[in-house]
C-alpha positions in Angstrom: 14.5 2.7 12.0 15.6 4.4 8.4 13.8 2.9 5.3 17.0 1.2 3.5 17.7 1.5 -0.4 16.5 -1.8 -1.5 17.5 -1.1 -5.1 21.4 -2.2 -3.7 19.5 -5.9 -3.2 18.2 -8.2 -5.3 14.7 -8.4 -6.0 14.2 -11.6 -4.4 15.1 -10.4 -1.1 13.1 -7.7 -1.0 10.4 -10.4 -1.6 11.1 -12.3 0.8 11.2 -9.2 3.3 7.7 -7.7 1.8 6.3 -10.9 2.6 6.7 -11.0 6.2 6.2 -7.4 6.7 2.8 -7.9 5.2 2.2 -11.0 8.4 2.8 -8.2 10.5 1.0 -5.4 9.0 -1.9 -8.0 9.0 -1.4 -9.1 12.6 -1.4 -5.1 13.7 -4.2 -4.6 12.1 -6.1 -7.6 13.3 -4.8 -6.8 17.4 -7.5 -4.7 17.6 -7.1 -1.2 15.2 -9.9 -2.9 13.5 -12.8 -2.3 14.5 -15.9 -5.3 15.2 -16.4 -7.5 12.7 -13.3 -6.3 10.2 -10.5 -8.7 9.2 -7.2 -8.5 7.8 -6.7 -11.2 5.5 -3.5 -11.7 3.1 -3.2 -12.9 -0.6 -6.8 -13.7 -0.9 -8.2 -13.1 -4.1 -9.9 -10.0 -5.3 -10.6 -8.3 -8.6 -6.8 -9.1 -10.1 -4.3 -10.8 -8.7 -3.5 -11.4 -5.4 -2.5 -7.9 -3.4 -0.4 -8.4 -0.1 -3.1 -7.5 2.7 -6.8 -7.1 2.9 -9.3 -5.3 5.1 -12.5 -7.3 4.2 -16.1 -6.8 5.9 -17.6 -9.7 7.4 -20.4 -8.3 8.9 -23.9 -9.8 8.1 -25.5 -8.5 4.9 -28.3 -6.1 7.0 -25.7 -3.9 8.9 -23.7 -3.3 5.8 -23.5 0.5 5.0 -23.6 1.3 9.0 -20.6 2.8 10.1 -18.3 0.7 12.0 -17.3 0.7 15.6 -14.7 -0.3 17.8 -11.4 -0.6 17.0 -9.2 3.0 16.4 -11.4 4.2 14.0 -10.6 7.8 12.7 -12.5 10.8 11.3 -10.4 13.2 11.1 -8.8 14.1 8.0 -5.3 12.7 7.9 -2.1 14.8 8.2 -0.6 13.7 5.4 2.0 16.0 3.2 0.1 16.1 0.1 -4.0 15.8 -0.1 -5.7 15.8 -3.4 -9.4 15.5 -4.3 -11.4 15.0 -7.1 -14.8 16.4 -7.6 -15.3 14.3 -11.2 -18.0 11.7 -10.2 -18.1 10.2 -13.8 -16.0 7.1 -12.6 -18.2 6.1 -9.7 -21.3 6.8 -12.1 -19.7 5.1 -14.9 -20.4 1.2 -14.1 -22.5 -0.5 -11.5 -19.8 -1.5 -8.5 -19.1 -5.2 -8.5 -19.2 -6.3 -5.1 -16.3 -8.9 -4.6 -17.3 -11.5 -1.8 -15.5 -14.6 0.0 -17.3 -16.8 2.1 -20.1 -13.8 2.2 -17.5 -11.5 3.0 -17.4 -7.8 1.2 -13.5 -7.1 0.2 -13.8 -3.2 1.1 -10.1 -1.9 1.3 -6.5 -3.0 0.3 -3.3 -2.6 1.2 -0.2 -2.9 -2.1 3.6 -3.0 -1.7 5.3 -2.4 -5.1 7.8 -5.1 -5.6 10.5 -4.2 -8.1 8.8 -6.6 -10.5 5.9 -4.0 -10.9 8.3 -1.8 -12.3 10.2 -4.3 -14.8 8.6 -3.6 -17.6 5.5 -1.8 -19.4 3.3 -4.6 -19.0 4.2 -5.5 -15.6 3.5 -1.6 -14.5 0.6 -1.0 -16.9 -1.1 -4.0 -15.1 -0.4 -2.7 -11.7 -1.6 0.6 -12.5 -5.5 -1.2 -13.9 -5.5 -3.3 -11.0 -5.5 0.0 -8.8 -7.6 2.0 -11.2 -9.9 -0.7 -11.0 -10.0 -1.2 -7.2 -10.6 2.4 -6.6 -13.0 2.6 -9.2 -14.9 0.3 -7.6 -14.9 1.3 -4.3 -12.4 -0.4 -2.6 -9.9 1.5 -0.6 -6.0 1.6 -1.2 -3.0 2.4 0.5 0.2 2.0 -1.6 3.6 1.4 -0.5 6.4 2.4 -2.8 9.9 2.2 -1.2 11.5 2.2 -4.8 12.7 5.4 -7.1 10.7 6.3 -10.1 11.4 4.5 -13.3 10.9 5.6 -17.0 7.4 4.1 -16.6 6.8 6.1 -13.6 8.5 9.5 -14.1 7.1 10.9 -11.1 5.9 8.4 -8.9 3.4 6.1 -8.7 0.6 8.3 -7.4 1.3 10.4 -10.3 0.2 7.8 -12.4 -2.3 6.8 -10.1 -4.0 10.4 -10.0 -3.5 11.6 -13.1 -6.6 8.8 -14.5 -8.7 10.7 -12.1 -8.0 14.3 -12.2 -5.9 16.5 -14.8 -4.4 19.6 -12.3 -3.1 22.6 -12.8 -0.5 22.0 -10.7 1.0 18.9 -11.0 2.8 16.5 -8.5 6.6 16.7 -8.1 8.6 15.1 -5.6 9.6 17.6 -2.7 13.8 17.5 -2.8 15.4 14.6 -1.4 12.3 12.6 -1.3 11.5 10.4 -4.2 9.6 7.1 -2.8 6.0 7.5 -2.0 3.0 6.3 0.8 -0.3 6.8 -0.9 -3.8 6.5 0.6 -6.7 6.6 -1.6 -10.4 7.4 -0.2 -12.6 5.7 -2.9 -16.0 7.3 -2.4 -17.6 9.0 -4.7 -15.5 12.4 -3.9 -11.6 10.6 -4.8 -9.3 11.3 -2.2 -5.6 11.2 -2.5 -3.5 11.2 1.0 0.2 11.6 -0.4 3.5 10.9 1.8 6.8 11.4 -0.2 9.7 9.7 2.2 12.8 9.1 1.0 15.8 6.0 2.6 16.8 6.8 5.5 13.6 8.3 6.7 11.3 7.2 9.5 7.8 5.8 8.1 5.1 7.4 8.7 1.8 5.5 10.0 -0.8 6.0 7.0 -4.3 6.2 6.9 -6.2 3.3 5.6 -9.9 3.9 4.4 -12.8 1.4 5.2 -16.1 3.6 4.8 -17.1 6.7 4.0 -14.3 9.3 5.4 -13.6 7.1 8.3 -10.2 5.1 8.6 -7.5 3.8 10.9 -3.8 4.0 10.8 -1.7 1.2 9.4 1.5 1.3 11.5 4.0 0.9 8.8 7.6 2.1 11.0 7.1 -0.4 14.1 6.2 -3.7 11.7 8.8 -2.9 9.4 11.1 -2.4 12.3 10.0 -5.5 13.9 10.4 -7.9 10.1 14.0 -5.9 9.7 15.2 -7.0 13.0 14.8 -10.7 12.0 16.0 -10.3 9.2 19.6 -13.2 9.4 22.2 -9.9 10.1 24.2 -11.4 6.5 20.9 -10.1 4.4 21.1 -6.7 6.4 24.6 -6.3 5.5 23.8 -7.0 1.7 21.1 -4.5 1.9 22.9 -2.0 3.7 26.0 -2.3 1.6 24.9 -3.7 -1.4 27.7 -6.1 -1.3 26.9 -9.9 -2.0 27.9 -12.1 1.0 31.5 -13.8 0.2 30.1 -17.6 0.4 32.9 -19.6 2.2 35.1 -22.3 0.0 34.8 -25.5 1.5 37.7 -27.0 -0.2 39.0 -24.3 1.8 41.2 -25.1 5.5 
C-alpha cells in the first residue's frame, strides 16, 4: 500500500492514525521478532517525553550485556539506501550513560513517529531534535519515522539534523529526486551508525532495522502494520486523506 500525503489532513487525524499504528508496530514486535526476555512497550516514560513505542530489556540484572537470543535477530548490516558512520567517540565519552529503568527494566531502544506538531514551530522541533540527541547519546537505540516534507526548521530532513550533531561530512545529505520523507535507524554504540531510507507518498515502506545491542537488530515491519491500521481506517477519513477534501457533514434540517 502507498504511503499517503498526510499534509492534505489535519493533524489530528494523522494522530489518531499514528496512534494505532504504533499498537501494531508494538504487537509485531512483541509476536515473536523479539527475542527472549525483550518487550515492546508504548508511551512509557523515558528520558523526555513520552515516544510512541519502546523495546525495553527485562532481563535480570546478571545477563545484562549478553547478547540476546531468540526472536529474528540480525547481524548483518542492513540494506538500507544511505549508511553513515561516525568514528568521533567524544559523545559516548563525554558523560557517564544514565541508565533509565521501570520496574527493573533497562529502556534500550526506541522507536519515534514525527507528528506534524514536531514540526510547528522552533521549540516544538528544537525539543524533538534534544530528546533524540539525547537518547542516542546515551545509548538507546532509534528508529525515526518521518512521513512529512521538510520544513524551514528542517531544510533537509530530519536525519540531517539528526547527523549533523554527530558528524560534519564532506558530503552532505540531499534527498535523492522525488524522495523527500525519511526512515532513519540509528546504532547508538560507541561507533554512531546512521541507516538512512528516503521514501517519498506513494511508495511502499520499507521494513527498517531496529537496534537493541551491539550491531545486532531486527526488522520493524513498517508496510504490513500500516497497511493493516489504514484498512480500518472509517473509508470517510481515507477519502479526506486521499483527496484532501473535508467530508460534506449532512444537514439535518435537511429532507
Amino acid at each position: 500500500m502507498p504511503i499517503h500525503d498526510w499534509t492534505r489532513s489535519y493533524a489530528g487525524l494523522f494522530h489518531d492514525f499514528h496512534q494505532s499504528w504504533t499498537i501494531r508496530i508494538k504487537d509485531a514486535l512483541n509476536a515473536g521478532r523479539l527475542p527472549k526476555g525483550l518487550t515492546a512497550l508504548v508511551e512509557q516514560r523515558t528520558l523526555w517525553k513520552e515516544p510512541d513505542v519502546l523495546a525495553i530489556d527485562v532481563r535480570e540484572p546478571d545477563r545484562r550485556g549478553t547478547t540476546p537470543t531468540g526472536g529474528t535477530l540480525l547481524l548483518e548490516p542492513p540494506a538500507t539506501r544511505i549508511v553513515r558512520k561516525s568514528s568521533r567517540e567524544a559523545y559516548a565519552d563525554k558523560a557517564n550513560r544514565i541508565v533509565i529503568k521501570r520496574n527493573l527494566a533497562q529502556t534500550i531502544a526506541l522507536i519515534e513517529i514525527v507528528s506534524p506538531g514536531n514540526k510547528d514551530g522552533k521549540l516544538a522541533f528544537g525539543e524533538f531534535l534534544e530528546k533524540s540527541l539525547e537518547f542516542i547519546r546515551k545509548g538507546i537505540h532509534l528508529l525515526v519515522i518521518d512521513l512529512f516534507p521538510p520544513t524551514k526548521r528542517d531544510p533537509f530532513g530530519v536525519h540531517r539534523a539528526i547527523w549533523d550533531e554527530f558528524e560534519n561530512e564532506d558530503v552532505e545529505f540531499t534527498f535523492p529526486e522525488g524522495k523527500n520523507l525519511i526512515l532513519a535507524s540509528y546504532n547508538a554504540g560507541r561507533e554512531k551508525e546512521a541507516y538512512v531510507e528516503p521514501v517519498a507518498v506513494g511508495d511502499s515502506l520499507p521494513d527498517m532495522p531496529l537496534f537493541l545491542i551491539d550491531n545486532y537488530y531486527v526488522q520493524v515491519p513498517l508496510e504490513s502494520t500500516y497497511q493493516t491500521t489504514w484498512s480500518v481506517l472509517p473509508e470517510v477519513w481515507q477519502k479526506y486523506v486521499e483527496t484532501g477534501v473535508l467530508p460534506k457533514v449532512a444537514d439535518e434540517t435537511e429532507e
